[in-house]
C-alpha positions in Angstrom: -0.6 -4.4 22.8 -2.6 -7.5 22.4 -3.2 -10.0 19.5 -7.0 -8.1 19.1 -5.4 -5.0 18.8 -2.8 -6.3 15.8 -5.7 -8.1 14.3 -7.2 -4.7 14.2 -4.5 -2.8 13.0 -4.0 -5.5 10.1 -7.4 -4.9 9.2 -6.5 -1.4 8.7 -3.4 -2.5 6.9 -5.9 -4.6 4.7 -8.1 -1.4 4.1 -5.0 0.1 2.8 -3.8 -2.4 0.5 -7.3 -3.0 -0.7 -7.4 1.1 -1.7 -4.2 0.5 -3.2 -5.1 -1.6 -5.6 -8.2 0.5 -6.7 -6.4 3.3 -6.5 -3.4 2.1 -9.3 -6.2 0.4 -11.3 -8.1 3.6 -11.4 -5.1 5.9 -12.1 -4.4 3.7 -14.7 -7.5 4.3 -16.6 -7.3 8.3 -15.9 -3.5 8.7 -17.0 -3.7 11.2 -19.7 -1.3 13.0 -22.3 1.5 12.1 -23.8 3.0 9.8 -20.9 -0.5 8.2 -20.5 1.2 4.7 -21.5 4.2 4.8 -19.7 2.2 5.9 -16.4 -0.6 3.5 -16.7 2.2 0.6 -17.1 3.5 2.3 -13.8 0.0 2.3 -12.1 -0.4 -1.0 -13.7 2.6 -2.9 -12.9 2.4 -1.9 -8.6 -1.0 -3.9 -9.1 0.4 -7.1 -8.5 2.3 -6.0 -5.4 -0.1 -4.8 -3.8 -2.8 -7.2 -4.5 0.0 -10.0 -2.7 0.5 -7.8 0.1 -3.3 -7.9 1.0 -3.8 -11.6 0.3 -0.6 -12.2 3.1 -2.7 -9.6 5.7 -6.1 -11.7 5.1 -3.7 -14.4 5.7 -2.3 -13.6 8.2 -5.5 -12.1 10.1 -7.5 -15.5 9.5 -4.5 -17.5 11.1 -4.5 -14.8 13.7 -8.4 -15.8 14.3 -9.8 -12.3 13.1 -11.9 -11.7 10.2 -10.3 -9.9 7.4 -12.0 -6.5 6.0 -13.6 -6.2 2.8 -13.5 -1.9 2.8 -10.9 -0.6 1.5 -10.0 2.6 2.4 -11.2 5.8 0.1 -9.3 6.5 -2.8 -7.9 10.3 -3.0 -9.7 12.2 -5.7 -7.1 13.2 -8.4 -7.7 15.2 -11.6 -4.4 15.4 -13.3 -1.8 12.9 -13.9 0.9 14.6 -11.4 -2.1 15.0 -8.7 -2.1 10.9 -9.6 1.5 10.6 -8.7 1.2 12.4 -5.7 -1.7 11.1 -3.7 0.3 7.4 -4.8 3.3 8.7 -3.1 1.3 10.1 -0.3 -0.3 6.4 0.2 3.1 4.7 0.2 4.7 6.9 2.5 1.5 6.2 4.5 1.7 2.1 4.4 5.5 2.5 5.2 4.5 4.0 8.4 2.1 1.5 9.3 4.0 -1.4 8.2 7.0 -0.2 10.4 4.8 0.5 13.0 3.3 -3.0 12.6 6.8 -4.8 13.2 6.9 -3.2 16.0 3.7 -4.4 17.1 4.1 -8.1 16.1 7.8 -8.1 17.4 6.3 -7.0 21.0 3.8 -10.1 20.8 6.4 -12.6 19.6 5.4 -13.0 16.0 8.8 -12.7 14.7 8.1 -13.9 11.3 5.1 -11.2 11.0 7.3 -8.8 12.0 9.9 -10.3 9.3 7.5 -10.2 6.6 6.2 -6.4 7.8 9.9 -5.4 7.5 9.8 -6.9 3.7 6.6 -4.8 3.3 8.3 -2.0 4.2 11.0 -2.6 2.0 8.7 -3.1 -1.0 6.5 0.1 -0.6 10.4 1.7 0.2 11.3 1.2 -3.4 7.9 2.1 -4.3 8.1 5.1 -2.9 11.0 6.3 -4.5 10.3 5.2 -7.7 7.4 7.3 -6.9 9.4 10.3 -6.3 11.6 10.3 -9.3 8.6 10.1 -11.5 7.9 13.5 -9.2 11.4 15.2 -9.2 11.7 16.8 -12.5 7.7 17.1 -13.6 6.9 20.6 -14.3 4.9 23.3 -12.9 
């Protein structure tokens, strides 16, 4: 591991967070039937979250001396509102990965409070995740 290859692995990081926000913002607009407002507010309110997570990667990658990505990653097609909830519980069990992954990676090159903040990250897109899930647990066939 070397700081090019975090730098690079923060870009994809970035790419993630970038999709994350189009991908609520979208869903958001698409949310149909008669939970349409309560899962657009859902979509709406991870927005924010996620939009700070990628300003702290581009952050982070500048002070880093890398260039931060402007491509986020594709955003999974979804035609219903439970296909919605799905690919955003897909992508949050996806950026826990990484992000746990990523602490790893900046612990191993001595950026302890990268790895800190990773380990918040993870946190965050935890309770996402779950949240997530509930929505999930009891939806019907």
């Amino acid at each position: 591991m070397d700081k090019q290859t975090l730098i690079d692995h923060l870009n994809e990081d970035l790419a993630g967070e970038l999709s994350a926000v189009t991908q609520y913002t979208v869903y958001a607009a698409k949310a149909n039937g008669p939970y349409r407002p309560q899962l657009s507010q859902f979509f709406l309110a991870e927005v924010t979250d996620e939009l700070g997570h990628a300003q702290f990667l581009a952050n982070k990658i500048v002070a880093l001396g890398g260039e931060p990505t402007t491509r986020a990653r594709p955003v999974p097609p979804a035609a219903t509102n439970k296909e919605m909830v799905e690919a955003i519980l897909a992508a949050e069990k996806q950026a826990i990965a990484d992000y746990t992954q990523r602490a790893k990676e900046a612990d191993e090159l001595g950026e302890k409070g990268l790895a800190v903040r990773l380990e918040d990250m993870v946190a965050d897109e935890s309770g996402h995740a779950e949240e997530t899930a509930r929505i999930l647990q009891d939806w019907p066939l």
